[in-house]
C-alpha positions in Angstrom: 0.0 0.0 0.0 0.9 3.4 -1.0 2.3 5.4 2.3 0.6 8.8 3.2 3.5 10.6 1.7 1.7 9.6 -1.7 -0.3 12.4 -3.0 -2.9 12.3 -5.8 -4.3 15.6 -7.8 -7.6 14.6 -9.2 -9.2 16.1 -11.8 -13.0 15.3 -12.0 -15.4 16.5 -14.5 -19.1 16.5 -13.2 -21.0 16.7 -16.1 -19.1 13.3 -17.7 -21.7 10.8 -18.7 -24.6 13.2 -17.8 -23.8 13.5 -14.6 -23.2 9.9 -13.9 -19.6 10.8 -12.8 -20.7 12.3 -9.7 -21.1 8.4 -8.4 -17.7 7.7 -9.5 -16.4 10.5 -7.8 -18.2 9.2 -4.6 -16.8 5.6 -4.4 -13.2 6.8 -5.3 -13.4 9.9 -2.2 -14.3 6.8 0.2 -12.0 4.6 -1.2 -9.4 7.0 -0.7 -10.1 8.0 2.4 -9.9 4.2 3.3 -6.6 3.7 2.6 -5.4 7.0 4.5 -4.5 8.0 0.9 -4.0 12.0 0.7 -5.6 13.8 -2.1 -6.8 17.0 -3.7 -9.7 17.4 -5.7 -10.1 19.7 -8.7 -13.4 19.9 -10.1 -13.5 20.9 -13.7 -15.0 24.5 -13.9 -15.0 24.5 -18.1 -13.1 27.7 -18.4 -9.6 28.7 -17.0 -9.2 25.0 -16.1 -5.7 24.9 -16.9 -4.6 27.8 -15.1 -5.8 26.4 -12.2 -4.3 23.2 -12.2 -1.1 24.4 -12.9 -1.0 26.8 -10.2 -2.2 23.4 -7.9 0.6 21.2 -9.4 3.5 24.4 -8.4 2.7 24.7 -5.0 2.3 20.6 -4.0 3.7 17.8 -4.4 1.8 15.0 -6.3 3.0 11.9 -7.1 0.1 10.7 -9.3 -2.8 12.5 -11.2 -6.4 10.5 -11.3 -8.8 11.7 -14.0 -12.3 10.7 -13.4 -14.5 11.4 -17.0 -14.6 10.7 -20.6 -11.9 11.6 -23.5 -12.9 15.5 -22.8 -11.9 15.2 -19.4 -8.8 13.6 -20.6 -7.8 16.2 -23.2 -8.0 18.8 -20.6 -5.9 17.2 -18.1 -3.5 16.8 -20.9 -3.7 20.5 -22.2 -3.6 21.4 -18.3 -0.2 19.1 -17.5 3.0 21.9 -17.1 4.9 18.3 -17.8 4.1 15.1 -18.5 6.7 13.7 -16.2 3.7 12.3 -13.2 1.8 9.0 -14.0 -1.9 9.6 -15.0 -4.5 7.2 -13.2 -7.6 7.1 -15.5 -11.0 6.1 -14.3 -13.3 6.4 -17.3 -16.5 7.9 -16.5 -17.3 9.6 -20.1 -20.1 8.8 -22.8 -17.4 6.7 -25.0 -13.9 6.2 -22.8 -12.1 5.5 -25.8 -8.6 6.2 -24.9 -9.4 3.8 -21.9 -10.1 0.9 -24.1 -6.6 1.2 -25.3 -5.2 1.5 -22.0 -7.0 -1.3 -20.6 -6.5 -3.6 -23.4 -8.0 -6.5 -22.3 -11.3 -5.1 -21.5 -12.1 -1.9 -19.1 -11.7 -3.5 -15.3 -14.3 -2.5 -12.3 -14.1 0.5 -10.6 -12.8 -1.6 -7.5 -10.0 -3.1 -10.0 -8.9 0.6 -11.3 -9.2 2.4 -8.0 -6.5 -0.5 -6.8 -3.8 0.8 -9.3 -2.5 3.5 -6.5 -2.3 1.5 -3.9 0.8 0.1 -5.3 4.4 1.5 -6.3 4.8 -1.7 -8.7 1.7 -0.9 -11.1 2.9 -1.0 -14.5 2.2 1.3 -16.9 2.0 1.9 -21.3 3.4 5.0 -22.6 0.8 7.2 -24.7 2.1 9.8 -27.3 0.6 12.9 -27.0 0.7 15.1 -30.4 0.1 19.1 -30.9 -2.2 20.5 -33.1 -1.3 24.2 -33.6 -1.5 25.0 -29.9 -3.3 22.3 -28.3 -2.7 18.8 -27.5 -4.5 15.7 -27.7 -4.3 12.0 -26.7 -6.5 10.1 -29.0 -7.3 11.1 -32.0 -7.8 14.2 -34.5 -10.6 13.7 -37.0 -12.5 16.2 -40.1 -14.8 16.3 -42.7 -17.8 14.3 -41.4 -16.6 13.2 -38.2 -15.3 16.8 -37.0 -18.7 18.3 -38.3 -20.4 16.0 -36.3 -18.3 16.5 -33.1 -18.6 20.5 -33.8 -22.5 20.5 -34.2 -22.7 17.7 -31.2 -21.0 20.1 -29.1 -23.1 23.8 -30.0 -26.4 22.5 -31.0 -29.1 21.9 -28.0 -31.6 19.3 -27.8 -33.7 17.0 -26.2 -32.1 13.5 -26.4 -28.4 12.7 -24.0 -25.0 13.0 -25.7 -24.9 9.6 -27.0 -28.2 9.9 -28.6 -27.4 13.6 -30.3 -24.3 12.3 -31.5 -26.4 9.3 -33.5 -28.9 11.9 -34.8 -25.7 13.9 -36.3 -24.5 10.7 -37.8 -27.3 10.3 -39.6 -28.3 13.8 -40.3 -24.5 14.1 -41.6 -24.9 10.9 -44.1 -27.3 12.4 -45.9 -26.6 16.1 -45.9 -23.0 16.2 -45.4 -20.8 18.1 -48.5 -17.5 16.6 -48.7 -14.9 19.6 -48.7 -11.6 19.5 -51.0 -8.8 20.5 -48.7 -5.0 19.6 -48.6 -3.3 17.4 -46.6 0.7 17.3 -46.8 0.6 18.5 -50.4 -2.5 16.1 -51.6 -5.2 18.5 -52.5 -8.9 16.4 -53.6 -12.4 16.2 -52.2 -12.8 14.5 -48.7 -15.1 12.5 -46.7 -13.5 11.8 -43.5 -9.9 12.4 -42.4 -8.7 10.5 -39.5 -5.8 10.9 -37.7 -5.5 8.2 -35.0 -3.5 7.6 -32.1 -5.7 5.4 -30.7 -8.1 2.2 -32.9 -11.4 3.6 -32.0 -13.2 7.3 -31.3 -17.1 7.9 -31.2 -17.5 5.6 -29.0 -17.9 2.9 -31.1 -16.2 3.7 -34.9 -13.0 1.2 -35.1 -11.7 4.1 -37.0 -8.0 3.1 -37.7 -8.0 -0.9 -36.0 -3.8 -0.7 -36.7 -3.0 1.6 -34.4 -1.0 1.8 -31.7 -0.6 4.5 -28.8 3.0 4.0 -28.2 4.5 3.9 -32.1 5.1 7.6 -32.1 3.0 7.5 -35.2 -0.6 8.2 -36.2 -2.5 6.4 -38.4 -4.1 8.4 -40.9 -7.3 7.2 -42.1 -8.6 9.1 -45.8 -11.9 8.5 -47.2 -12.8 10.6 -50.4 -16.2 11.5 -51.5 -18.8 9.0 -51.6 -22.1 9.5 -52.9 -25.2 9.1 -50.1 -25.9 5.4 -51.0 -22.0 4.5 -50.8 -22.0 5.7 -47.1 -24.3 3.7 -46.2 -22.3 1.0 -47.2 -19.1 2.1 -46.0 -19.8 3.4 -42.5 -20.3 0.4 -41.2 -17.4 -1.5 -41.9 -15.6 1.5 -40.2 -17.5 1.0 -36.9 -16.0 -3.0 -37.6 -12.8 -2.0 -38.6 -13.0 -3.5 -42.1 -13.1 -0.3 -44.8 -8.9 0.0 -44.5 -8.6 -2.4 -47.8 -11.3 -0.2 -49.9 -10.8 1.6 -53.1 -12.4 5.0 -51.3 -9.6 4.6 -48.4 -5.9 5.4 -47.8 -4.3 4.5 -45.1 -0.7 6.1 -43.9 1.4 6.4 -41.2 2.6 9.9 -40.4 4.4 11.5 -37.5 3.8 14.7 -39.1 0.7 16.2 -41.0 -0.3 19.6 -42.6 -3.8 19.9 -43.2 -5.4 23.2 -44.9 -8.5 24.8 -46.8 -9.3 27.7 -48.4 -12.3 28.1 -45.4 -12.4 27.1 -41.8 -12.6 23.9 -41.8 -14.6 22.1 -38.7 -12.7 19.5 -36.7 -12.5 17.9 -33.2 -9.3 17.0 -31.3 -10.6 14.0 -28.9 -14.0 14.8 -29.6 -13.6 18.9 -28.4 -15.0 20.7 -31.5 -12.2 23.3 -33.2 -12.7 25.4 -36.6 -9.7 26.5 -38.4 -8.2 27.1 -41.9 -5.0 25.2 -41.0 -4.1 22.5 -39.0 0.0 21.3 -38.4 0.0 18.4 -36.1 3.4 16.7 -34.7 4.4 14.5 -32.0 4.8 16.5 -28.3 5.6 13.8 -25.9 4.8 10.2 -24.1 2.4 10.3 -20.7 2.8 7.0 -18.7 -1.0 5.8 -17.8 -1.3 3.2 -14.8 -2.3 0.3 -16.7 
């Protein structure tokens, strides 16, 4: 067992999962307290976040940072990190917990299981490249075209189902009404469906979007697929939620640890699902965070 010199920051996002999070939270305060385990607390405010935590990580001393939510949560702690020299302790609590199913390869454990992993010095760990886009990072994947349109009009359009559900009414709002955009990606210039760039095999929650990919390679796999008529998506969407378009005449597939993506307009876009607009995108590798496994 960890000794009370241990000290965990934890960053918890309440609104994760619609609120289920706030359960999460609950069980993991107790268990803590438990094991005489000394923490702090940050609760996700959804502005000046990383400010905050920085400030928190100068003036003490942790030894291990727990992040209780989804992919979103995730992408702030890693925007909010002044280093990524502390181990990151991930309890998924988000709508999809992509980047978890990576981490915990062999199928996301119980809360009882992951709470565990800081009660011991010898957890191992897997090292996760982090990657800049212009000036933010993110952890799991970069995706636009249909996929970033979907994330951006998830994100600012209100409505009366939960996140999941909105997200599945984009998806197919989006196959039928979705223009496919010509923009230019390290010098290839022609009219795109979906552009991918993965550090992780699945985002959305469900799409095996690039089913080769590694975390650790200090490459991203990057996923093309050019215009396809209304019919053709149909077709094609689901063998990306199975993993199976990669071999298809519509799809390239590279591995890149470097890629320049640009349009003549702003072109919509999500960096772990978090919605960004921009005429230009430069993307490159910024690091490895080790993630108790």
């Amino acid at each position: 067992m960890q000794t009370a010199e241990n000290h965990i920051l934890i960053i918890y996002n309440p609104a994760a999962q619609g609120g289920a999070s706030v359960a999460v939270w609950t069980r993991f305060e107790e268990f803590l307290c438990v094991n005489n385990i000394r923490f702090h607390c940050y609760t996700t405010l959804g502005k000046d976040d990383a400010e905050h935590i920085h400030l928190l990580m100068k003036s003490q001393a942790f030894t291990v940072v727990s992040i209780i939510g989804g992919d979103g949560t995730i992408n702030l702690a890693v925007n909010a990190l002044p280093h990524f020299d502390i181990p990151v302790h991930l309890i998924p609590a988000g709508s999809g917990n992509d980047l978890a199913k990576m981490i915990y390869s062999e199928g996301i454990p119980t809360y009882s299981d992951i709470f565990r992993r800081v009660l011991s010095t010898n957890t191992p760990t897997i090292p996760v490249d982090i990657w800049k886009c212009n000036d933010r990072l993110f952890a799991n994947g970069f995706g636009c075209g249909f996929d970033g349109s979907i994330a951006y009009d998830t994100k600012f359009k209100k409505g009366i189902w939960g996140t999941k559900m909105k997200y599945w009414v984009e998806i197919v709002k989006h196959i039928f009404f979705y223009r496919s955009p010509t923009f230019t990606v390290n010098g290839a210039a022609y009219p795109t469906f979906m552009l991918s760039l993965a550090n992780g095999q699945v985002y959305g929650g469900d799409f095996n979007v690039a089913p080769l990919a590694e975390v650790s390679d200090g490459l991203l796999d990057v996923v093309r697929i050019t215009k396809v008529s209304v019919l053709l998506r149909f077709f094609y969407l689901p063998l990306v939620l199975m993993g199976k378009h990669l071999n298809k005449k519509v799809v390239s597939h590279d591995r890149l640890n470097r890629v320049v993506i640009s349009a003549n307009e702003p072109l919509t876009a999500h960096l772990d699902g978090e919605p960004m607009s921009e005429k230009e995108y430069e993307i490159s590798h910024a690091g490895r965070i080790a993630f108790l496994a």
